[in-house]
Each structure stands twice: as structure tokens, then as C-alpha cells.
C-alpha positions in Angstrom: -53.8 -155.4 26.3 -52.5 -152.2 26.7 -49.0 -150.8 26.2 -48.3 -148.3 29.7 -45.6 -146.5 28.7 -43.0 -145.6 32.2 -43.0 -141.6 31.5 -47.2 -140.8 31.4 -50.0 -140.3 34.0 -53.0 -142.1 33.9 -56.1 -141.3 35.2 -58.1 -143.8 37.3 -61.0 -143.7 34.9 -58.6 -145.1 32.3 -58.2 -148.0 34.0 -62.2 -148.7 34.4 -62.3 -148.1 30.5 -59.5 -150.6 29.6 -61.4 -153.4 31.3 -64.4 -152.7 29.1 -62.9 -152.8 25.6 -64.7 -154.6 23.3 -62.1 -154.9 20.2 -60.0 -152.2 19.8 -60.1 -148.8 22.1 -58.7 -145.5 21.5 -58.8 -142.2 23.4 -57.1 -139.0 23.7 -54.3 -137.9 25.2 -52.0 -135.0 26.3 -48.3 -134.5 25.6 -46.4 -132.4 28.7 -44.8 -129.3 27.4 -41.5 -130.3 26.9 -38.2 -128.2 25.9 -35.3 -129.8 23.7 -33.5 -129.7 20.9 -33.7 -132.0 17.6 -32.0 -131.9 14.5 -30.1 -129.2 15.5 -32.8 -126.7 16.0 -35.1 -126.2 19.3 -38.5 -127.2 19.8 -40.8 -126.8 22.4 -44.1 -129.3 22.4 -47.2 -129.3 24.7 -50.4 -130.5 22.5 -52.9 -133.1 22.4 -53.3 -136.0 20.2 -56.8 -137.7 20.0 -59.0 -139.4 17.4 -61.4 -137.1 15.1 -64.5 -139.0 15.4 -68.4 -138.0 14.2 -71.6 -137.6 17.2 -71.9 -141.4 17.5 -68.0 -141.5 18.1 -67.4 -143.0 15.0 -63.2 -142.3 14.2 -62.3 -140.7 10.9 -59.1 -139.8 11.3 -56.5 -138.9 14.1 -55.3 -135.2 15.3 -51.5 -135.5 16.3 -48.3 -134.4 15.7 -45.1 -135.1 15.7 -42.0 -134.1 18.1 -40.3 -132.0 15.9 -42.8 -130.6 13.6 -44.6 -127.4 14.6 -47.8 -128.4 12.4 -50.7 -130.5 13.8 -52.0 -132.5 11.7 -55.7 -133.5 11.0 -54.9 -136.5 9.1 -51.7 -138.3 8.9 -51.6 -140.3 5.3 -48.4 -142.4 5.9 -50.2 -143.5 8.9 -53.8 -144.7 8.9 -53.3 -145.2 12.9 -51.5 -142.1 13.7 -51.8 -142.7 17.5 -49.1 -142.9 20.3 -48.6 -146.6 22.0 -50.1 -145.2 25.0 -53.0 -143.9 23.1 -55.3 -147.5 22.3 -55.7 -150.9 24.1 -56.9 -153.9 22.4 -59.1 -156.8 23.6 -57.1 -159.9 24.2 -59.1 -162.5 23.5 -60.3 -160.4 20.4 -56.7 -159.9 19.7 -56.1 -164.2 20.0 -58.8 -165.0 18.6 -58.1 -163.7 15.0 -56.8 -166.3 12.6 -53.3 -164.8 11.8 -50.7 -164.2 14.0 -50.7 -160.4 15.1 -47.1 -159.7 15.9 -45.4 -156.7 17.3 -42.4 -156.3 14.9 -39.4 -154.8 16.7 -37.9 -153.9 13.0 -40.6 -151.7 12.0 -39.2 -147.9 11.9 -39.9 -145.1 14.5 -43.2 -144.1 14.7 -44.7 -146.7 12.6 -44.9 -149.5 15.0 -48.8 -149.0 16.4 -49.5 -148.5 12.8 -48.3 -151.9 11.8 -49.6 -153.2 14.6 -53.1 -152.0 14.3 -53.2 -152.5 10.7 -52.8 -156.5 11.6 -55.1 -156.5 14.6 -57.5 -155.0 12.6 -56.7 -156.6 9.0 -59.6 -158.6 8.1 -62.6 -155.5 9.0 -63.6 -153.5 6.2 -63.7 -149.9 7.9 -61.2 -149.9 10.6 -61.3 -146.2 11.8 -65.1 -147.1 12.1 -64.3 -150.1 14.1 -62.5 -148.6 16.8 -64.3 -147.6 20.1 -63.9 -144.3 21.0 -63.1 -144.8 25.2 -63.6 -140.8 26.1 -67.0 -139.7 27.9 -66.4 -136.2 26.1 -65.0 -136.9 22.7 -66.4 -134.2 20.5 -65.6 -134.4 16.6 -62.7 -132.4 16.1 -61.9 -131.0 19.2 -59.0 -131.9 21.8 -60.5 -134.3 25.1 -61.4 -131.4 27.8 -60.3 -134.4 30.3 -57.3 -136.4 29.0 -57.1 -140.3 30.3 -53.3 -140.1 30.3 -50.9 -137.9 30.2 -47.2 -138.2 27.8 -44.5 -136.6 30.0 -41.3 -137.5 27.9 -38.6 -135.0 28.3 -36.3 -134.1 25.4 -32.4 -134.2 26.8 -30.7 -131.6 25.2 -27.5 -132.3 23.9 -25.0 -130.0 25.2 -21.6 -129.9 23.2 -18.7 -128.5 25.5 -16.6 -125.5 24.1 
């Protein structure tokens, strides 16, 4: 299952990846350069987000940031699955075959939703971030994917007030 979201790219190699997720998949991805303005002040934004992971692509963390905040961040605390909805696919008959109903909560705030939902999916392992599969052929730890598998091209509207 994987949530396509109507404003990215994808890369066909993506696609063959998705298909061969075992439990729960993650992989970088690159946000367009995008200009607008937020809470009053401008920002401009073109970065990557991907998962930190060790040699035998084992995840430890998540490099992201978000719209708004001129800071990447190597670890998020408030989130333990600081990734983007277009940024991890999960299994489906891993995800119907756990014994608690894994709901996507439409009340959960901004942001925080594929961390709630990934918590659940993934409530009854003991590492999670270890658990995840890692789908990039060149994830290094720490560095940004030299080959993203999809590409975030939101644009920010800026709102204009008339004089």
C-alpha cells in the first residue's frame, strides 16, 4: 500500500521496489525548490528528506525538515517516523494480517499522521526503525539518495493582500 501523493514524480524503479516490500519500506526523497510565504515571512525550500540508516541499511533515524523551518534536522523527537506520506509503502497483507485494527485517523494533527500511522503498523516489533527496509540501491548512512525514487513538487501559493 502506498499513499501517491497528486503533486510528486516517481521514478519507474519505485514502482519495481513497491511490489517487493516485505513489511514496511522507506526510501528517500526530494522536495522541488519551492518559493512562498508562511507565517508571514518568506521561505524558500528545495532539500531532501531520507532515512539515516548504518552499512546493512539498518534506519536510525530520519533526515528531514520541515516547510517553514530553515534547519534540517537529523532526528525529529516528536516524531519517531519523521517521513513524508510519499516517503514509505507498507505490505498489505502484512498490514491485514496484524491483530489490531491499523487505522488512518483523519483527526490526527498536521504532520503527525504517518507517525501515528506507522507507530500502529508497526506496534507490536520491538525495534521499529530497525525493522524498516530501506528500498534505495544507494542509501549511504547519513548522506542524501544521489538518485531520489520520487520527487515532492508542492508549490507554496503566496498570499497576496491587495492595497
Amino acid at each position: 500500500m502506498y499513499f501517491a501523493d497528486d503533486d510528486n514524480l516517481y521514478t519507474a524503479s519505485l514502482l519495481e521496489k513497491l511490489r517487493r516490500v516485505e513489511r514496511v519500506g522507506v526510501f528517500g526523497i526530494a522536495f522541488n525548490p519551492a518559493v512562498g510565504q508562511r507565517g508571514g515571512r518568506w521561505i524558500e525550500h528545495g532539500h531532501f528528506a531520507y532515512p539515516l540508516c548504518d552499512s546493512d541499511k539498518r534506519v536510525w533515524g530520519f533526515h528531514t525538515r520541515w516547510v517553514g523551518d530553515d534547519r534540517p534536522q537529523e532526528s525529529d523527537t516528536a516524531r519517531r517516523f519523521a517521513v513524508d506520506i510519499s516517503q514509505f509503502a507498507v505490505n498489505s497483507k502484512y498490514l491485514f494480517d496484524r491483530p489490531h485494527d491499523v487505522l488512518f485517523d483523519t483527526s490526527w494533527s498536521s504532520g503527525r499522521a504517518e507517525d501515528n500511522f506507522l507507530k500502529a503498523v508497526l506496534a507490536h516489533v520491538t525495534n521499529p526503525l530497525a525493522a524498516l527496509e530501506v528500498l534505495a540501491d544507494d542509501a549511504d548512512a547519513g548522506k542524501p539518495p544521489r538518485r531520489p525514487l520520487a520527487v515532492h513538487q508542492k508549490i507554496i501559493v503566496p498570499h497576496v493582500t491587495p492595497n
